[in-house]
ZAKOLNU-682887 format. One record per residue (C-alpha): residue in three letters; residue number from 1; x negated, y negated, z. Coordinates in steps of 0.001 Angstrom, whole numbers, plus 500000, padded with zeros to 6 digits. Layout:
BEGIN
<site><res>Ala</res><n>NUM</n><u>X</u><v>Y</v><w>Z</w></site>
...
//
This chain:
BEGIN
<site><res>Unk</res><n>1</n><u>487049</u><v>498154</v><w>537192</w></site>
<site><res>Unk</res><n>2</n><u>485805</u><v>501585</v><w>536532</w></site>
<site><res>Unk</res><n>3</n><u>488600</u><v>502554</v><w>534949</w></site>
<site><res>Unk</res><n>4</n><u>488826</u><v>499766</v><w>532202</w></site>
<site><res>Unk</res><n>5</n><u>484846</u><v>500228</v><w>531248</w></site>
<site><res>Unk</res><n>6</n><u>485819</u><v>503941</v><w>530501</w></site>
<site><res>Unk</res><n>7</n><u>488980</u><v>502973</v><w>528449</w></site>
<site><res>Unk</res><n>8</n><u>486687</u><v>500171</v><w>526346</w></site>
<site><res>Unk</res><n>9</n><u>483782</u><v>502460</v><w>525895</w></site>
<site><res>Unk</res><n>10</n><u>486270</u><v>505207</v><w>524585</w></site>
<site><res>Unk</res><n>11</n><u>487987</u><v>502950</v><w>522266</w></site>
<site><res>Unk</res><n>12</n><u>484823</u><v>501448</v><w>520960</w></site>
<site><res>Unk</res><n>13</n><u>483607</u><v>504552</v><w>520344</w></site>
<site><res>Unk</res><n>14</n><u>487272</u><v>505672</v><w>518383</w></site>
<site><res>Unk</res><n>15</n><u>486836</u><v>502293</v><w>516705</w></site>
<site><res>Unk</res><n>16</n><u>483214</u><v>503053</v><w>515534</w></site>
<site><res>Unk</res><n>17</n><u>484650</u><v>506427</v><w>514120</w></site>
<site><res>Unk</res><n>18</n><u>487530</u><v>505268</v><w>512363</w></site>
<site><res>Unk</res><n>19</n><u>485971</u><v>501929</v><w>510856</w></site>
<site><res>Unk</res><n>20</n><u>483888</u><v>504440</v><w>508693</w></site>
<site><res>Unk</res><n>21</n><u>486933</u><v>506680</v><w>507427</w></site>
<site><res>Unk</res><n>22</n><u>487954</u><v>506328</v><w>504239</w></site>
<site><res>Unk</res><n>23</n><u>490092</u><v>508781</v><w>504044</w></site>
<site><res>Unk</res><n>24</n><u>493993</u><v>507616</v><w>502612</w></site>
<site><res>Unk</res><n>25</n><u>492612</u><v>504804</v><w>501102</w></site>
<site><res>Unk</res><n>26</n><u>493459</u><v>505712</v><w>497826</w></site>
<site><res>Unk</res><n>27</n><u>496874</u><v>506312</v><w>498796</w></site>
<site><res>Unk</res><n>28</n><u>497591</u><v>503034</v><w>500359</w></site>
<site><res>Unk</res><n>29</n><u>496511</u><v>501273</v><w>497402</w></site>
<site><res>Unk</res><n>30</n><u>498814</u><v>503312</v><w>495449</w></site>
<site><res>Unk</res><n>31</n><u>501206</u><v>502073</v><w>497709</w></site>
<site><res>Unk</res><n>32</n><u>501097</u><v>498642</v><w>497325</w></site>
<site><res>Unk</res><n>33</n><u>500476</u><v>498701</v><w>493713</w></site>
<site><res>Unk</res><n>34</n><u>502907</u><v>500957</v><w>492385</w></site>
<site><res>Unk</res><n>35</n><u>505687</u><v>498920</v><w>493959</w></site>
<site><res>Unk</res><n>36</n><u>505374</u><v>495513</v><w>491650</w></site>
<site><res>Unk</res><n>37</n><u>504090</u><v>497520</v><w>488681</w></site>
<site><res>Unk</res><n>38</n><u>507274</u><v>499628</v><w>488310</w></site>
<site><res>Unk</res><n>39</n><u>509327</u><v>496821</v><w>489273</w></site>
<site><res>Unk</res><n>40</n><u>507772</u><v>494649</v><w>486249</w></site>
<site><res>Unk</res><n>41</n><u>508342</u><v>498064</v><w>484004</w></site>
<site><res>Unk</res><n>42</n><u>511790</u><v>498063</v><w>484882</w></site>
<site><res>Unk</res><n>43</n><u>512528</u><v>494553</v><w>484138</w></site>
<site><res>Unk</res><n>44</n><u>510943</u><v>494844</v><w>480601</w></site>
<site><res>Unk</res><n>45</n><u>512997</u><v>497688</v><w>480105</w></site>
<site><res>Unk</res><n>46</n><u>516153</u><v>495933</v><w>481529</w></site>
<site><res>Unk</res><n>47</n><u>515349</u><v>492548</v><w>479296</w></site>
<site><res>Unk</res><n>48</n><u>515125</u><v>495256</v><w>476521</w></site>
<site><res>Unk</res><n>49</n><u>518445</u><v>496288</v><w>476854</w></site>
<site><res>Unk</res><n>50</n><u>519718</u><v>493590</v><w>477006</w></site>
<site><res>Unk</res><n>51</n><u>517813</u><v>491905</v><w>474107</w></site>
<site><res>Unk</res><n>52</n><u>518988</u><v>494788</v><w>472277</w></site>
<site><res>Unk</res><n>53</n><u>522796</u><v>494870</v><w>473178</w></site>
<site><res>Unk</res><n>54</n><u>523055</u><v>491181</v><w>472359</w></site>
<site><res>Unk</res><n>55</n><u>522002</u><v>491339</v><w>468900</w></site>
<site><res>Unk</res><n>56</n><u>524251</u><v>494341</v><w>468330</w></site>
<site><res>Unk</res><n>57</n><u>527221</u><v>492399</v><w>469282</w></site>
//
């Protein structure tokens, strides 16, 4: 019983520490952002092309 008050006080105490870093955050969002925006610039670019080879033909 000892044992498992020392391993929740410990990770409380990690927990308390880490809920207040904000460190990478930044980065993350990057992340997850620049995915669908360069996805939606490439399909502009693609529906370009091909806007622009059909009214060359």
């Amino acid at each position: 019983m000892a044992l498992q008050y020392l391993y929740t006080r410990a990770f409380r105490r990690n927990a308390r520490k880490l809920a207040g870093d904000e460190s990478g955050v930044t980065s993350v969002e990057f992340a997850f952002l620049s995915i669908p925006y360069f996805l939606i610039i490439a399909g502009i670019i693609e529906i370009g092309m091909v806007a622009l080879s059909g009214s060359t033909l």
